[in-house]
C-alpha positions in Angstrom: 89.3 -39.4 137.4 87.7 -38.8 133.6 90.4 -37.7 131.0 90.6 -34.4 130.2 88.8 -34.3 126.7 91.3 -33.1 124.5 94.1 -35.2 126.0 91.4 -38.1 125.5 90.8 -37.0 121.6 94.8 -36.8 121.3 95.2 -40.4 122.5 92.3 -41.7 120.2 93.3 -40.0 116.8 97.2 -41.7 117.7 95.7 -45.2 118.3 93.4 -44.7 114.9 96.5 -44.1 112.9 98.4 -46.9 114.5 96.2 -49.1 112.4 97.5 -47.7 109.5 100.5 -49.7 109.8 103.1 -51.2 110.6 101.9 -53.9 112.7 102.2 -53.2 116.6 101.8 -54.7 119.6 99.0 -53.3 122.0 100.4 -55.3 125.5 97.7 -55.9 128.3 98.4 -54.3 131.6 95.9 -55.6 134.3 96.4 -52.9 136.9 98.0 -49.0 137.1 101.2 -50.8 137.9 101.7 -52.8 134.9 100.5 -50.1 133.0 103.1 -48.0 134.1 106.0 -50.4 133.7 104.5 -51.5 129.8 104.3 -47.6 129.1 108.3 -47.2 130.1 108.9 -50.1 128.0 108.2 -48.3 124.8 105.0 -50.0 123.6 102.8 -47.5 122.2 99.1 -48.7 123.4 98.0 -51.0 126.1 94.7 -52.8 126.4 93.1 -54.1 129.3 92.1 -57.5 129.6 89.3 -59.1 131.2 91.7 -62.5 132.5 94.4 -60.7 134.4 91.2 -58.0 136.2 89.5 -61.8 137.0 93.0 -62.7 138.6 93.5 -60.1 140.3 90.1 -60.2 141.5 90.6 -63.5 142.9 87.9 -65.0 139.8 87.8 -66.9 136.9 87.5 -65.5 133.7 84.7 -65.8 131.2 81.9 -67.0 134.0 80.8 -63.8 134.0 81.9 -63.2 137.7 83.4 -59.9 137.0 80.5 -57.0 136.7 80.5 -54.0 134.3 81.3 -51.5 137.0 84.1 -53.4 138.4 85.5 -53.6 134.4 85.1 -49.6 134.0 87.0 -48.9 137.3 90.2 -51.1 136.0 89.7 -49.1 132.7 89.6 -45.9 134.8 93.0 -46.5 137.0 95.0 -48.0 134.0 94.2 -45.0 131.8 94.8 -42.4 134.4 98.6 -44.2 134.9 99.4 -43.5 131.3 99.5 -41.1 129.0 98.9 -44.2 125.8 96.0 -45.2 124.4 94.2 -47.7 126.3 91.5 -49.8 124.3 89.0 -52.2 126.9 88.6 -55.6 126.5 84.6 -55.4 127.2 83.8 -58.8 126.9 80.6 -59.8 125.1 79.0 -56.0 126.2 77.7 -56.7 129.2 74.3 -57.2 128.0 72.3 -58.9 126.0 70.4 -56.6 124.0 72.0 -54.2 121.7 71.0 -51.1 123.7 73.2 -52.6 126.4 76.2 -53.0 124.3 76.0 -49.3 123.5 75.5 -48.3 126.9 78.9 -50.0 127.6 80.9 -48.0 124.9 79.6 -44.6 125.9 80.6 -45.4 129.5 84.2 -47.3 128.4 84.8 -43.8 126.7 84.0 -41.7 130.0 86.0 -44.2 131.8 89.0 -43.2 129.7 89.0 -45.8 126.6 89.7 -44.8 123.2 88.6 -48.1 121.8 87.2 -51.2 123.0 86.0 -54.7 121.4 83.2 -56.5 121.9 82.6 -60.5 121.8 80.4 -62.5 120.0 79.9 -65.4 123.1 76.6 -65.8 125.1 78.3 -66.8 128.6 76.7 -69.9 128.4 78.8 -73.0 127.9 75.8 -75.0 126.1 75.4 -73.0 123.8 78.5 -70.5 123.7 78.2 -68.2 120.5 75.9 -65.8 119.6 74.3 -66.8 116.2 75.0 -64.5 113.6 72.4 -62.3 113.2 72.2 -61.1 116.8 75.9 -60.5 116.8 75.9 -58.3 113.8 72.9 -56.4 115.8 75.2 -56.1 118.8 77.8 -55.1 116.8 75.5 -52.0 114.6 74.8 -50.9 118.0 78.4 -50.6 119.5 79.2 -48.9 115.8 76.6 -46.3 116.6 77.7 -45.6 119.8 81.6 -45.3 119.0 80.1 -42.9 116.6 78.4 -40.8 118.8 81.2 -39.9 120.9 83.5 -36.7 120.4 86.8 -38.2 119.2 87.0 -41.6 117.4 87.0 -45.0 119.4 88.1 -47.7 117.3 86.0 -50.5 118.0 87.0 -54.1 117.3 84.9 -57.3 117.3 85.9 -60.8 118.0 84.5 -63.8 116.4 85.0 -66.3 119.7 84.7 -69.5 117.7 87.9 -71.2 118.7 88.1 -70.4 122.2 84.8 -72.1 122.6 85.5 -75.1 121.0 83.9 -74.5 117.8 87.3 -74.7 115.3 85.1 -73.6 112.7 87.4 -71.2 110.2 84.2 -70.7 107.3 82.0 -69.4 109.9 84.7 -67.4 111.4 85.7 -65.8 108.5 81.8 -65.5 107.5 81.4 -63.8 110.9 84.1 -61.5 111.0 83.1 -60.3 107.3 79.3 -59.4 108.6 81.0 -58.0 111.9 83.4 -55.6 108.9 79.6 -54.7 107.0 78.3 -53.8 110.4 81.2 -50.9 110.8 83.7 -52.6 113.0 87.3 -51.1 112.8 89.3 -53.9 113.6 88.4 -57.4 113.2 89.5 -60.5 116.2 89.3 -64.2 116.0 91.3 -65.0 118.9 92.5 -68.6 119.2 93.4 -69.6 115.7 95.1 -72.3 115.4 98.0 -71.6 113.1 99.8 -69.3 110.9 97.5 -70.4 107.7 94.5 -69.8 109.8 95.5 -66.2 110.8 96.7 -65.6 107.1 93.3 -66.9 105.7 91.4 -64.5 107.9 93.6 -61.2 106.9 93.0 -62.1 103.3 89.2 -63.1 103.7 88.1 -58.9 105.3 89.6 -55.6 104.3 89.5 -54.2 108.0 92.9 -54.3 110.3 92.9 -57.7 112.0 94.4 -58.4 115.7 96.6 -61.9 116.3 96.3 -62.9 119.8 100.2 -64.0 120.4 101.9 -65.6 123.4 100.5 -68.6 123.4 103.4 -70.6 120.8 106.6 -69.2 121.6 107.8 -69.9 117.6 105.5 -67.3 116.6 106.7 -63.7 115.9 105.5 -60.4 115.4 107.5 -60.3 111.9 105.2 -63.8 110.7 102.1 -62.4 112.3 102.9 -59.6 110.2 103.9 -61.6 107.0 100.1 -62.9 107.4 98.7 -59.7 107.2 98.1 -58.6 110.9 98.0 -55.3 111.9 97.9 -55.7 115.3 99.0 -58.1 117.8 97.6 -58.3 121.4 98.6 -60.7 124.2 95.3 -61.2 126.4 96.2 -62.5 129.7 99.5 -63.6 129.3 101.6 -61.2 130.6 99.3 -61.6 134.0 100.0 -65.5 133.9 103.4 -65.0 134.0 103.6 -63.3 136.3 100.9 -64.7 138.3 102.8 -68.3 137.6 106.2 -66.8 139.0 104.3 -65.7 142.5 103.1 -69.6 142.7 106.5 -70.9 142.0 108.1 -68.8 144.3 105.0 -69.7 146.8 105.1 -73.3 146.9 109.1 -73.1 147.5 108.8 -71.3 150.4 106.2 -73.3 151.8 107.4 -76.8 150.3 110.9 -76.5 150.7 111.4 -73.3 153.2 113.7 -71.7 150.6 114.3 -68.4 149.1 116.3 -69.9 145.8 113.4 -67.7 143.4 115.0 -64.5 144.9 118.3 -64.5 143.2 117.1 -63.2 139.7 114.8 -60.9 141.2 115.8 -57.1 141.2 115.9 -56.0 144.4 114.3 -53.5 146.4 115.5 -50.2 145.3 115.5 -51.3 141.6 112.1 -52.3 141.7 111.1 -49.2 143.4 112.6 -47.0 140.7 110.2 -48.7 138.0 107.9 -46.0 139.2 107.8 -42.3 137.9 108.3 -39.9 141.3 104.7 -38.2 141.4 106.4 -34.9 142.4 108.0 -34.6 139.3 
């Protein structure tokens, strides 16, 4: 079901000016179900991600096993559950060429997205970032196409060094500086490594920068903030947990033929009531 285009316009002018500040946190549902529950919650934009659809999907993540159609569909059901704005994690664009990249915007936005980001990795663990020059084309292209649509996506783009093994903060911080001089509105470097790193890269562009958190439990929204974050995403790990409480609870049943996991779990007709009443 495609958003009706003025609710769509609504939810993408309220996710522009939450990058005005203060910092937020943009949670990632993986499904209509978390979306739901994270919209009750309070937060006020969710994001997909690309490691809780691969999950879900019985796949790993960032092989590449999860196709562009299969991406738009979980974009489709998790904006239709909510009434936020939902921004897509895209991956690297689904594409190689910069034409393909823009393709993937224009159909993230008929899909229901009202900002998406787009990587700068090639897929291909020898050699697994993009260099420079082709990411900034990639990157012009998505620009132009976020342009070209009726209401304004706010388009971020990730600099993938440190997930990839390349702990290389100069050439992050150069990328995500070219990535700001292409157009992008919000600037990623997921994987940092510590506060000073994060701190270095919201003083080193002028553009709203997004902290991937979750990952060191001594790290707050309030120091993310301090750094000079904007906005503060979670990836997968909200789908880990609970992904790693449906294994824990698995291998006691079948290791021990227990049910001590159930005790802390809401029952039934609590978890039931998590959902909205469609007749209403």
């Amino acid at each position: 079901m495609s958003l009706d285009a003025a609710d769509q316009h609504r939810r993408a002018v309220a996710f522009q000016r939450l990058h005005e500040g203060p910092t937020f946190v943009i949670p990632n549902p993986w499904d209509a179900g978390s979306a739901r529950v994270l919209t009750q919650l309070g937060f006020p934009a969710l994001a997909t991600t690309s490691g809780g659809l691969a999950f879900a999907l019985g796949r790993r993540d960032g092989a590449g096993l999860v196709s562009r159609a299969e991406t738009l569909e979980n974009i489709r059901a998790i904006a239709a559950a909510t009434p936020l704005p939902v921004a897509a994690d895209l991956e690297s664009g689904f594409g190689d060429s910069p034409d393909e990249v823009a393709e993937t915007i224009r159909l993230a936005a008929e899909a229901g997205a009202v900002g998406g980001s787009v990587e700068d990795a090639t897929g291909n663990p020898a050699d697994p970032i993009l260099p420079v020059a082709d990411a900034v084309r990639r990157v012009e292209a998505a620009v132009a196409a976020a342009r070209a649509l009726p209401f304004p996506f706010t388009l971020a783009a990730r600099a993938e060094n440190f997930l990839y093994g390349r702990p290389d903060l100069p050439d992050t911080i150069r990328r995500l500086r070219a990535y700001e001089a292409a157009g992008a509105d919000v600037l990623y470097a997921p994987g940092l490594p510590d506060l000073d790193a994060v701190r270095s890269v919201c003083a080193a562009v002028g553009r709203p920068v997004n902290a991937l958190a979750g990952g060191a439990p001594a790290v707050t929204v309030a120091m993310l903030a301090d750094c000079g974050v904007r906005r503060v995403s979670v990836g997968s790990t909200l789908a880990r947990v609970a992904l790693s409480a449906f294994v824990d609870a698995a291998r006691e049943i079948h290791e021990t033929g227990t049910f001590r996991f159930g005790r802390d779990v809401p029952g039934y007709a609590q978890m039931n009531r998590l959902w909205p009443d469609p007749a209403r």
